[in-house]
C-alpha positions as CSV (number, residue, x, y, z in Angstrom):
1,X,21.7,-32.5,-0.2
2,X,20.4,-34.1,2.8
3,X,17.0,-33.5,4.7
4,X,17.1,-31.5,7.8
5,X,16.8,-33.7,10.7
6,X,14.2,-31.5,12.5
7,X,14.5,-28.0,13.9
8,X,15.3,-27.5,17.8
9,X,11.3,-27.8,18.6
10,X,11.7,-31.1,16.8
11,X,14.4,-32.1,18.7
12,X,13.3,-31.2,22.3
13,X,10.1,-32.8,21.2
14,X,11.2,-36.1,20.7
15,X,12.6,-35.9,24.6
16,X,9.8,-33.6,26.3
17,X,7.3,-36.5,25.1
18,X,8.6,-40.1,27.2
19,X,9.3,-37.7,29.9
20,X,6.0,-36.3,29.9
21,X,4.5,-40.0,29.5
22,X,6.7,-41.1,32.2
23,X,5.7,-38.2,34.3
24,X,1.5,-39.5,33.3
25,X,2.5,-43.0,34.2
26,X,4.0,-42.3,37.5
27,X,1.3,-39.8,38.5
28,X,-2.0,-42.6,37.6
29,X,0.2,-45.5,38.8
30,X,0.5,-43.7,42.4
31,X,-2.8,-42.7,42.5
32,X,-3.6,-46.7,41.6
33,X,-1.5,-48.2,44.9
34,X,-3.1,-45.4,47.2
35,X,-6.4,-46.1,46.1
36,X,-5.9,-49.5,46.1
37,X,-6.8,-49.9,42.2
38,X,-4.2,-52.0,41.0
39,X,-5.5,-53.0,37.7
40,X,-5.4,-48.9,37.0
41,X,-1.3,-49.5,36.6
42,X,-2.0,-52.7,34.1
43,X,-4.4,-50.4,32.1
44,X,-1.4,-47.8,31.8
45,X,1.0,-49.6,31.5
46,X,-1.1,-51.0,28.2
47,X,-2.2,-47.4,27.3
48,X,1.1,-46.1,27.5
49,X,3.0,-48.5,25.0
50,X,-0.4,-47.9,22.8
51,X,0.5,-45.0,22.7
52,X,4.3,-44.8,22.8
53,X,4.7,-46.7,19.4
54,X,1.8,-45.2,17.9
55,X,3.7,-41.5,18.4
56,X,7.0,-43.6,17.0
57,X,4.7,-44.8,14.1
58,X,3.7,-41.3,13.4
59,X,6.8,-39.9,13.1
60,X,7.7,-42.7,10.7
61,X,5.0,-42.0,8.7
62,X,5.5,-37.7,8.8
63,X,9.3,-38.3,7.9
64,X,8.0,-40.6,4.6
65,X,5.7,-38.5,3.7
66,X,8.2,-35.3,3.4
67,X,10.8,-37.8,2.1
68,X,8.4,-38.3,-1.2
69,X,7.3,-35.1,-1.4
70,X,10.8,-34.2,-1.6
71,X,11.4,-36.8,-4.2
72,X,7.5,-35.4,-5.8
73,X,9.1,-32.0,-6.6
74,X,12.4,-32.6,-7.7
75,X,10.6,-34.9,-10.2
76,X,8.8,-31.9,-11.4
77,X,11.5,-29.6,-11.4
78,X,14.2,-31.4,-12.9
79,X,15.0,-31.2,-16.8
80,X,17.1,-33.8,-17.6
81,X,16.3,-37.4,-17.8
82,X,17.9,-39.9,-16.6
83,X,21.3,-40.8,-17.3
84,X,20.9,-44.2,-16.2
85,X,18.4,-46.6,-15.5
86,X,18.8,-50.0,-13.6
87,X,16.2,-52.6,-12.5
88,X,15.7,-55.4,-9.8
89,X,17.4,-57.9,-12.7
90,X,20.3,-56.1,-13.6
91,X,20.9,-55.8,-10.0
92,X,20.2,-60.1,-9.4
93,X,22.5,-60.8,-12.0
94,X,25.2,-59.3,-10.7
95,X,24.5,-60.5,-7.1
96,X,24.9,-63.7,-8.3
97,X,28.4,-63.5,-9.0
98,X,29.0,-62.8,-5.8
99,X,30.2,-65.4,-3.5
100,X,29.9,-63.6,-0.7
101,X,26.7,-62.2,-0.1
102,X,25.1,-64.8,1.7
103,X,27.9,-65.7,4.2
104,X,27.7,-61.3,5.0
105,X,24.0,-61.2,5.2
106,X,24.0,-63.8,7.6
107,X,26.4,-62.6,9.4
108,X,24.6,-59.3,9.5
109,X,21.3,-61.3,10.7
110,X,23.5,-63.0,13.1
111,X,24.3,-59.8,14.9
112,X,20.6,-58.4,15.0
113,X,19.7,-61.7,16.4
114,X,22.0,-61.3,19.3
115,X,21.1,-58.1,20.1
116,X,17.6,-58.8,20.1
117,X,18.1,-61.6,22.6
118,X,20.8,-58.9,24.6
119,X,17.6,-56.4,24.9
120,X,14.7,-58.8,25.7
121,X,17.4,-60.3,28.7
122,X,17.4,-56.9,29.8
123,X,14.1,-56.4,30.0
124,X,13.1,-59.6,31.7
125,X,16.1,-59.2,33.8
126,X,15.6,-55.3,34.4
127,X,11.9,-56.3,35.5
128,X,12.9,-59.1,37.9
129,X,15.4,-57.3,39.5
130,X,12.8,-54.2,39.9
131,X,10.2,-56.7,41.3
132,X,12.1,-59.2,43.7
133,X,15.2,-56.5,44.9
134,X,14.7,-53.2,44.0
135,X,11.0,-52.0,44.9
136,X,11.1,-52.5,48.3
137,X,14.4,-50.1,48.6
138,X,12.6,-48.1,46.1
139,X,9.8,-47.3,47.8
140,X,11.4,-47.0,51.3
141,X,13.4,-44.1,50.0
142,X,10.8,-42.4,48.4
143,X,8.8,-42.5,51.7
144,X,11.5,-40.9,53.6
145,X,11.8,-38.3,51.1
146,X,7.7,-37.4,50.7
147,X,7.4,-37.8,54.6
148,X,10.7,-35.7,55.8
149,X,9.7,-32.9,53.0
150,X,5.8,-33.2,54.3
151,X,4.9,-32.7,50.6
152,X,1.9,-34.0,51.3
153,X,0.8,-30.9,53.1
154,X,2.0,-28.7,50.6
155,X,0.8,-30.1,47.6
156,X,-2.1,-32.0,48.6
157,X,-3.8,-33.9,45.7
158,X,-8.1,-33.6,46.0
159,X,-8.7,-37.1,46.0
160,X,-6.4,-37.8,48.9
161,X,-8.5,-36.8,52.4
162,X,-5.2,-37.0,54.9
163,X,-2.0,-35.4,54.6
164,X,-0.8,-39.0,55.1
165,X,-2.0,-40.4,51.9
166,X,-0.7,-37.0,50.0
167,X,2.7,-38.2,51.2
168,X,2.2,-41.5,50.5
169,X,1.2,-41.0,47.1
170,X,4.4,-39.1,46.7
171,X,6.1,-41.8,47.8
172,X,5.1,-43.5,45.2
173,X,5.0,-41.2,42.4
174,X,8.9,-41.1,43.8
175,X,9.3,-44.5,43.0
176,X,8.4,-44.7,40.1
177,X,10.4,-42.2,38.8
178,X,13.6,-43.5,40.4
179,X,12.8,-47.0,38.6
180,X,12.1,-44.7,35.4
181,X,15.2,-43.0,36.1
182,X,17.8,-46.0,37.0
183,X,16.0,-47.9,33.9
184,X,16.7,-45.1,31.3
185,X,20.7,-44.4,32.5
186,X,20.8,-48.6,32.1
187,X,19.3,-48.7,28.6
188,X,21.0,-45.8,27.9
189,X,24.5,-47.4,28.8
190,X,23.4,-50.8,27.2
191,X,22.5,-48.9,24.0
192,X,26.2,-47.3,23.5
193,X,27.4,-50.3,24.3
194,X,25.9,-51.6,21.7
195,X,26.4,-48.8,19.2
196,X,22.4,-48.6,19.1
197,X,20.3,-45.5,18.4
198,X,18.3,-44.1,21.5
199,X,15.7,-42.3,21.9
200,X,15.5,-41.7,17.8
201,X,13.6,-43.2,15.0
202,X,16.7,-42.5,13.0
203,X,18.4,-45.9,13.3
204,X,21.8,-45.7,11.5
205,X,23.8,-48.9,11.0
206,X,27.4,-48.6,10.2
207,X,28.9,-52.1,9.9
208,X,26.2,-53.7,6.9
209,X,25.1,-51.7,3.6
210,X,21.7,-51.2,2.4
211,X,21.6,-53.2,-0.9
212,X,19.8,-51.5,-3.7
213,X,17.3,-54.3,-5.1
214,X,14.3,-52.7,-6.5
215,X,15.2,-49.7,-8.8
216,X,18.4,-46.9,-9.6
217,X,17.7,-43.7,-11.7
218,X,20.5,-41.9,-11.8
219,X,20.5,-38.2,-13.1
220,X,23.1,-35.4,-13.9
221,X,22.8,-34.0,-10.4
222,X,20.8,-36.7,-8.4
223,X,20.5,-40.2,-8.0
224,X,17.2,-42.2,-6.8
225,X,17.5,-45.2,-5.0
226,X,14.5,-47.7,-4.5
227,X,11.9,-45.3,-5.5
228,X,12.2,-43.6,-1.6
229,X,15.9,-42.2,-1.2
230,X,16.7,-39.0,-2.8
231,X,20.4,-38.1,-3.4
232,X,21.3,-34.9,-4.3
233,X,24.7,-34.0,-5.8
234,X,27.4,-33.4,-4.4
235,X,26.9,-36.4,-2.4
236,X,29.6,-36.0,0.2
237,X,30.5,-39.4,1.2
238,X,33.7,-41.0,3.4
239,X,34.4,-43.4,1.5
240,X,33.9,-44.9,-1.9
241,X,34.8,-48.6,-2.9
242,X,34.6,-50.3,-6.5
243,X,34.5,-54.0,-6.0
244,X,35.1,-55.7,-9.5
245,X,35.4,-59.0,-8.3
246,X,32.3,-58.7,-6.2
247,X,31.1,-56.6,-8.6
248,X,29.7,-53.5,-6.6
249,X,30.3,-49.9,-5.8
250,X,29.7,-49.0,-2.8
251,X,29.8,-45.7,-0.8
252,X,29.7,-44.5,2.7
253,X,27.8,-41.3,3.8
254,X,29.6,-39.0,5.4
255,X,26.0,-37.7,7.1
256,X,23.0,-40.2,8.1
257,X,20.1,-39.3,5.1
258,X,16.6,-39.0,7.3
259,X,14.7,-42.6,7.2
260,X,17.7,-44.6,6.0
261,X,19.1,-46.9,8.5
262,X,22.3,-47.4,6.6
263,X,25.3,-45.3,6.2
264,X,26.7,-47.4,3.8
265,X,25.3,-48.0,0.8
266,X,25.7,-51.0,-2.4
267,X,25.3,-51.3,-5.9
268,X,25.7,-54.2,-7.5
269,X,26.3,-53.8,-11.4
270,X,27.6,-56.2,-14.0
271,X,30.2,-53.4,-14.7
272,X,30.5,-51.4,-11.9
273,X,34.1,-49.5,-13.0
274,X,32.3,-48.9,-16.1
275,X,28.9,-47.7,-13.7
276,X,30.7,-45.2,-11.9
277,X,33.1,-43.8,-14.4
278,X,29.7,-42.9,-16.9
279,X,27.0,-42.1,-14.7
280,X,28.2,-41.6,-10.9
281,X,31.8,-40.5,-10.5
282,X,30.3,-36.9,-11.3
283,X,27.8,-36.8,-8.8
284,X,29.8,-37.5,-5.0
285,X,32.7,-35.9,-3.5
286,X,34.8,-37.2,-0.6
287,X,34.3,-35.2,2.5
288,X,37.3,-32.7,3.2
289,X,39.8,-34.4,6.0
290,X,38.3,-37.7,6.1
291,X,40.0,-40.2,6.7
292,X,38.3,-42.1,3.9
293,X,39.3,-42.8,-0.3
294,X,38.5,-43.8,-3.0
295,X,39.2,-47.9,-3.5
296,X,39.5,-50.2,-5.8
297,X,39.1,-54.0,-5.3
């Protein structure tokens, strides 16, 4: 039903690469403070986020790119039509008669807001503390490692002519991965804080659904949502909710779907008891010992 989220390559991949970039940084950035070529660091530091979200902007891309080809060949393979059909107004007119929506979306903007401000804080603050408190520390540890290991007579770079500046480009290299190293445990800790993804393009939010606004085909064993999310039946799901009042059904995957940021998802209908007993009810199941049911509202 759902795509495979990537094979075990895939998966060491998406590590091996911002530790191989931090590994790059740390490596020209050292060689930049023992050869006195500080702008070197500023040009990495640009090249490196260059190309850190270009990778992440790839991936993107690869992931929508299998996602419609998915969607390409069940088109081709599938021969029944669609059992039902819904469009951007059938959708409006029903969100209408919801007095709700706007107060939840804003709460749900609301809480991105914050957690944007929480991260740039972070940043700034992660970057001060590095500059004015950290660094000299930093680098004072690193020396006494490079010099009481003498690595710098072991492993003697070619563009350093004493043993002295091997060890003190070590030193550096050191530090740098030490201020790598403290930084990614503290994002990594602010993150689950948080409940934010890290290190993954698969963002998954848990607490807001993803609103179907554009288009819904639904078919005997499959349902399309916005022209880009393929569903495949069974669709094992947590939890499903029929809001009359609000006028929605909603459902909760029990398994994120690859490129969907949502785990819960919304459709708003002007009959949505009547939408799920004709064309839906046939095509999820609820996931064996979950906690979750089916609801009515």
């Amino acid at each position: 039903m759902y795509p495979q989220q990537g094979s075990t390559w895939n998966k060491a991949l998406r590590y091996a690469w911002p530790i191989a970039f931090v590994l790059a940084f740390a490596i020209v950035g050292a060689w930049g403070n023992v050869a006195h070529e500080t702008f070197v660091t500023w040009i990495i530091v640009i090249a490196y986020l260059v190309i850190f979200f270009g990778i992440v902007i790839a991936i993107g891309i690869r992931s929508t790119r299998v996602r419609f080809r998915e969607i390409e060949e069940y088109m081709k393979s599938t021969k029944s039509g669609a059992v039902e059909k819904l469009t951007r107004d059938d959708f409006m007119k029903a969100m209408e008669k919801d007095p709700e929506y706007v107060q939840e979306m804003n709460r749900f903007v609301k809480s991105q807001m914050k957690n944007l401000i929480i991260l740039m804080v972070v940043l700034i603050g992660l970057l001060l503390l590095y500059t004015y408190v950290l660094s000299g520390p930093f680098i004072t540890l690193a020396k006494y490692i490079s010099n009481s290991t003498n690595i710098g007579y072991y492993l003697k770079p070619w563009f350093t002519p004493t043993i002295q500046e091997a060890n003190l480009f070590y030193a550096y290299f050191i530090d740098y991965l030490i201020y790598f190293g403290v930084f990614f445990i503290l994002m990594y800790v602010i993150f689950r804080i948080m409940r934010m993804p890290f290190m993954t393009t698969n963002v998954q939010i848990t607490d807001y659904p993803y609103t179907v606004t554009k288009e819904l085909i639904i078919f005997r064993d499959a349902m399309l949502i916005d022209g880009m999310y393929l569903l495949k039946s069974p669709i094992l799901v947590k939890q499903v909710v029929i809001n009359e009042k609000r006028r929605f059904v909603e459902f909760q995957l029990s398994r994120p779907l690859t490129g969907l940021p949502y785990t819960k998802i919304r459709i708003y209908h002007k009959s949505p008891r009547d939408l799920w007993d004709r064309a839906m009810k046939n095509l999820f199941k609820i996931e064996e010992g979950s906690t979750g049911d089916f609801k009515r509202n």
